[in-house]
Structures are given as C-alpha cells and as structure tokens.
C-alpha positions in Angstrom: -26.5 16.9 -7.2 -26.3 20.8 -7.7 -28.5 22.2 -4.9 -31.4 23.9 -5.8 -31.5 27.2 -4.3 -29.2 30.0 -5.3 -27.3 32.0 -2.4 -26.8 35.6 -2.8 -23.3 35.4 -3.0 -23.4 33.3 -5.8 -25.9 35.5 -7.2 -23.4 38.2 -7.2 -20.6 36.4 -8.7 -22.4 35.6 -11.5 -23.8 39.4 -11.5 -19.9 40.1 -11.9 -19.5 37.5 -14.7 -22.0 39.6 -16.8 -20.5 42.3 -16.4 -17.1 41.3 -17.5 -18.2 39.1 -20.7 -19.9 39.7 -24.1 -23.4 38.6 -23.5 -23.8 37.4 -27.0 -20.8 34.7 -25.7 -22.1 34.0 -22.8 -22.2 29.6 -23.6 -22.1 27.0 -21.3 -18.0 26.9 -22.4 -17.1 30.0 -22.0 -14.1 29.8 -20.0 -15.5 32.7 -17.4 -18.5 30.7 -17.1 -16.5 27.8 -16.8 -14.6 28.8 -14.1 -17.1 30.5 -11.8 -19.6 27.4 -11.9 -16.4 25.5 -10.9 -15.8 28.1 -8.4 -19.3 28.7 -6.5 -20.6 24.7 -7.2 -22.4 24.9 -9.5 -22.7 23.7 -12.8 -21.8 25.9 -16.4 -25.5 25.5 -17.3 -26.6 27.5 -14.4 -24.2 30.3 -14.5 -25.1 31.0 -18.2 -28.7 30.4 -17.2 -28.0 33.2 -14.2 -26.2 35.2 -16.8 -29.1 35.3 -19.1 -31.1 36.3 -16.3 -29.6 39.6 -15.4 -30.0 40.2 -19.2 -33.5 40.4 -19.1 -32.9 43.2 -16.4 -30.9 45.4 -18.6 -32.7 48.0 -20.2 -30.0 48.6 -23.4 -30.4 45.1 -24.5 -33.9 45.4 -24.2 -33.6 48.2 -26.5 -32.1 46.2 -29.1 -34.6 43.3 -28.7 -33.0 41.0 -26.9 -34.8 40.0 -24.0 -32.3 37.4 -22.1 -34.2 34.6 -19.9 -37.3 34.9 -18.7 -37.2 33.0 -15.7 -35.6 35.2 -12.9 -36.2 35.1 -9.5 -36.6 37.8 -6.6 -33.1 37.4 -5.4 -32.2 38.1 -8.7 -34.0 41.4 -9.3 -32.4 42.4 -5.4 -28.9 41.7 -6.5 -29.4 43.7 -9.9 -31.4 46.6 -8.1 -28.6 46.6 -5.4 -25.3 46.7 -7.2 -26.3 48.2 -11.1 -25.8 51.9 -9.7 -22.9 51.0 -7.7 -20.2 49.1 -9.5 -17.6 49.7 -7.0 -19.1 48.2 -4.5 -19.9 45.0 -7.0 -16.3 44.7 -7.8 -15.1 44.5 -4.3 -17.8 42.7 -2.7 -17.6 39.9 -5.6 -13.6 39.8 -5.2 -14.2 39.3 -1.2 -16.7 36.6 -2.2 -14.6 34.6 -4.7 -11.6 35.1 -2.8 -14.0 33.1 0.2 -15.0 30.4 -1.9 -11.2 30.1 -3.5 -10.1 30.0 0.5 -7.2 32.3 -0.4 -7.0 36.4 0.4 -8.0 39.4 -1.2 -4.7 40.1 -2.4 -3.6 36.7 -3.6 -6.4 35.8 -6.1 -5.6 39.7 -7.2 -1.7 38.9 -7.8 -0.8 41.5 -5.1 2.4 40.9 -3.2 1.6 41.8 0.0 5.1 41.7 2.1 5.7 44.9 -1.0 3.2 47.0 1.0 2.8 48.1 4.2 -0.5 46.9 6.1 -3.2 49.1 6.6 -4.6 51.9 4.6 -1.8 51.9 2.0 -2.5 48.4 1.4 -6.2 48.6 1.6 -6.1 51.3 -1.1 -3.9 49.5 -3.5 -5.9 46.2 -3.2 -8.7 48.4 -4.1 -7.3 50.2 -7.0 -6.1 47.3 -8.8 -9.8 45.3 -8.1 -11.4 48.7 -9.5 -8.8 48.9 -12.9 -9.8 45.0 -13.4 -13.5 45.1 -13.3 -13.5 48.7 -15.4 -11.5 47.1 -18.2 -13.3 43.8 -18.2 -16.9 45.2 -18.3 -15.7 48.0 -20.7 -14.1 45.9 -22.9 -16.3 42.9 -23.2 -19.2 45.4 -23.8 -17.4 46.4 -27.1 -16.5 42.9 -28.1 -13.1 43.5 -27.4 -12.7 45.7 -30.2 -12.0 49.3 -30.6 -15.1 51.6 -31.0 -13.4 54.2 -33.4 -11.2 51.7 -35.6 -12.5 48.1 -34.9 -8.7 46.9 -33.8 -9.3 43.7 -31.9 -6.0 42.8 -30.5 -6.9 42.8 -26.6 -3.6 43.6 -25.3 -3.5 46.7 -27.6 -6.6 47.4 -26.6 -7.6 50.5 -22.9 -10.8 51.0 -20.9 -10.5 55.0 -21.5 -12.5 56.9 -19.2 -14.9 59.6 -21.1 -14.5 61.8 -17.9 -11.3 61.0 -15.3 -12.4 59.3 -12.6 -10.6 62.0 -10.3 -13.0 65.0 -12.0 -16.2 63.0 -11.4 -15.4 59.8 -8.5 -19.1 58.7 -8.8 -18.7 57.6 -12.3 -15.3 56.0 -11.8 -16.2 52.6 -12.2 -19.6 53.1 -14.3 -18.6 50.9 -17.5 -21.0 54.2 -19.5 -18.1 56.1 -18.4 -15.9 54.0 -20.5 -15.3 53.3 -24.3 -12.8 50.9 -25.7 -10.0 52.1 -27.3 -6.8 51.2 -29.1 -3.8 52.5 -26.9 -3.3 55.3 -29.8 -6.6 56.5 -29.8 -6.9 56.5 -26.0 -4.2 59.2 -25.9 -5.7 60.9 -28.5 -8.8 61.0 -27.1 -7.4 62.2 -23.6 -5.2 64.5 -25.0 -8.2 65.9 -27.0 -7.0 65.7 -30.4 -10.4 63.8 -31.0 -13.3 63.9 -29.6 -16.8 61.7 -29.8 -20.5 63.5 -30.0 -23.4 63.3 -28.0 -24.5 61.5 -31.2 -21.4 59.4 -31.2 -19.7 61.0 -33.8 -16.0 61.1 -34.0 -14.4 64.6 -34.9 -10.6 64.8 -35.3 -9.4 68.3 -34.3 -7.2 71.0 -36.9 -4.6 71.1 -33.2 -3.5 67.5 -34.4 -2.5 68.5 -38.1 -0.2 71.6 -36.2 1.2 69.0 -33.0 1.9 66.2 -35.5 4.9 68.6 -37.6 3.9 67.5 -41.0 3.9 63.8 -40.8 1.1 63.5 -43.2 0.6 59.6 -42.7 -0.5 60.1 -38.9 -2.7 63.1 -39.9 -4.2 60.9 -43.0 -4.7 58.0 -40.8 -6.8 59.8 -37.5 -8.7 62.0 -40.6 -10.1 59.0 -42.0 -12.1 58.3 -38.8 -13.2 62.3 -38.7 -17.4 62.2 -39.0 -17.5 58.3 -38.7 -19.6 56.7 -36.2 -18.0 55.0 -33.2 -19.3 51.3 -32.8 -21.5 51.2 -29.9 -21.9 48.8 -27.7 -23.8 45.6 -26.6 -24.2 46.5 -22.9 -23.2 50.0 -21.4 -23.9 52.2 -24.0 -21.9 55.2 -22.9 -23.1 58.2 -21.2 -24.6 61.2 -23.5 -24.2 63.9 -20.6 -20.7 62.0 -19.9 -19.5 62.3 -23.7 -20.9 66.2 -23.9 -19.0 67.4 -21.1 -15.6 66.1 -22.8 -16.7 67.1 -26.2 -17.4 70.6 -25.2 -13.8 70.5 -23.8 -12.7 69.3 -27.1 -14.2 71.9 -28.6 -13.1 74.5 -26.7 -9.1 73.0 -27.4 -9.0 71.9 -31.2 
C-alpha cells in the first residue's frame, strides 16, 4: 500500500516533473510521470495528482483559467515558495535526490563519464553545467509544447531552449525558463545574432541587416520576412520575461 504521507523529497521531484512537462499532458501515462512514481514509490495517480497541485500555485495558468487541483497541502506551498525563484538550485537538488532513490551517482544518472574528468572543482562544475542545460531545455521546451514559438516547427531534436538574455550577461536569470523561448535551431541563431528580434508585446520583427548579410538569396530573405510583425506563440507555463525580451530588443534595434 502506497504510504500516505508525502516526503519533501518526493515533493520536489515531482516539483521538477512539472517543470519539465506540458501540464496539459500531464496523464497518469505520461512516461515522465510514469517513471518518477516508479522512481520515488509511489504510484502514477499521485504524481499527476502532485503535478496538478503545483498548478494551482502558478500564477500564468491561473491567468488563463486554469486552476490545477485544489487539494494541496502545506508542504506543497513550502516546496513551491522555496524553489519557484531559484531554479538552479531545484535542478541540482532534484538530480541529488533522484540520483539517491536510483542508488547510483550524480554523474551516472547524468551520462557523465567521470574517469574523463578530473575530481574536484572541474568535475563539480561540469556535473553542474550539463544538470543546468537539461532542466533549461526541458522546462523551456515543454512550456511551448515542444514547438517553435516563431514558426510552430515541432520536431524536438531540431528544436533550442534560446536564452532571451545570455546567461553570462545576467547569471540570475540563467536558469529562469521566462528567460527562455523555444526555437528552431535557425531561428535561435537568428535570434542571437540579432537578425530578429521579439517585442515587449511579443512581436516578431525581422531586421533590413538580414536582406544585406544574406547576398541576395531571396528564398532565405522571403522565408524569415514572412514571420516579420507575426505574433510568437506563447506559452502554457513561463510566459517569458517583458523586461528580459526589452533589453534584447533594444539591442536589436540598435543593430538592424
């Protein structure tokens, strides 16, 4: 019999699991679900249950009238009001805990070779890095349904977490999935490159510098000019940062 209390740890692996699927697929066989209830002992029911409760907690789906469950609990609010300002430190401590329950290391459920890298700082900051990249692209990407927000291109592996500002310009925000918009890999150059840029209003605008740095190949011009004044999809969770898209639109500005 599934016990009946929750522990905090697997509070927050579930907490993760939010973060890194599409709420609206977020069924008792959805093969995250699946295999954290299988993980942390408990059943798929629950997690999706526990899933549905941080929903209830997040203000943008609120917005949108969608309330999630009803029936949280106080450890529940304390893990939300503890790690929804401070996703790094939910992607490392919910890597530590799975890698506990999976009685393996850090580095092995992360696919990290460790005789390639020399103990100690080095290896503590690659372990890091590649647990940070993981839980950016997951929460960035299952909050746009895995699909690009410009062009609606669906194909996952095709498919970037793109940073609105670098994480090495503002470190705070490097893991805040409102710092991130999905993008096809094309468009994520583009859009780093600042031959596009997105509004405060979440407009697209295609810069004039593309039609000179693209030397008359019409097609590519025609096919990023279609997009130009279009509105980019928006999300389901994580609706991205106004302040965040301003400051690299005003850069945008300042280069097309």
């Amino acid at each position: 019999m599934e016990q009946r209390n929750w522990t905090k740890e697997q509070t927050i692996v579930a907490l993760s699991v939010y973060c890194r699927i599409p709420f609206n697929k977020a069924s008792n066989n959805n093969p995250e679900i699946v295999k954290a209830a299988k993980l942390i002992g408990r059943t798929p029911v629950a997690v999706k249950m526990k899933v549905g409760n941080f929903g209830s907690f997040d203000p943008l789906l609120k917005s949108k009238g969608i309330v999630g469950l009803t029936n949280t609990s106080k450890l529940d609010k304390e893990v939300w009001d503890e790690y929804c300002n401070d996703w790094e430190k939910l992607a490392y401590d919910s890597e530590h805990i799975i890698a506990s329950f999976s009685n393996k290391s850090i580095e092995e459920i992360n696919g990290i070779d460790i005789n390639s890298i020399p103990e100690g700082q080095e290896r503590d900051r690659v372990v890091k890095q590649r647990i940070n990249q993981s839980f950016f692209r997951s929460a960035v990407l299952s909050s746009y349904d895995n699909r690009c927000c410009i062009t609606n291109f669906s194909c996952t592996d095709l498919l970037e977490a793109c940073h609105i500002v670098d994480w090495s310009e503002n470190i705070e925000n490097r893991l805040n999935p409102s710092n991130g918009i999905c993008l096809n890999v094309l468009f994520h150059r583009a859009y780093d490159k600042n031959y596009i840029g997105i509004s405060p209003d979440y407009e697209v605008y295609v810069s004039n510098k593309l039609c000179e740095d693209s030397m008359g190949q019409k097609e590519i011009v025609s096919f990023f000019k279609k997009y130009h004044k279009t509105k980019i999809h928006l999300p389901e969770k994580f609706m991205p940062n106004k302040e965040l898209l301003d400051i690299h639109f005003q850069r945008f500005l300042k280069l097309s």
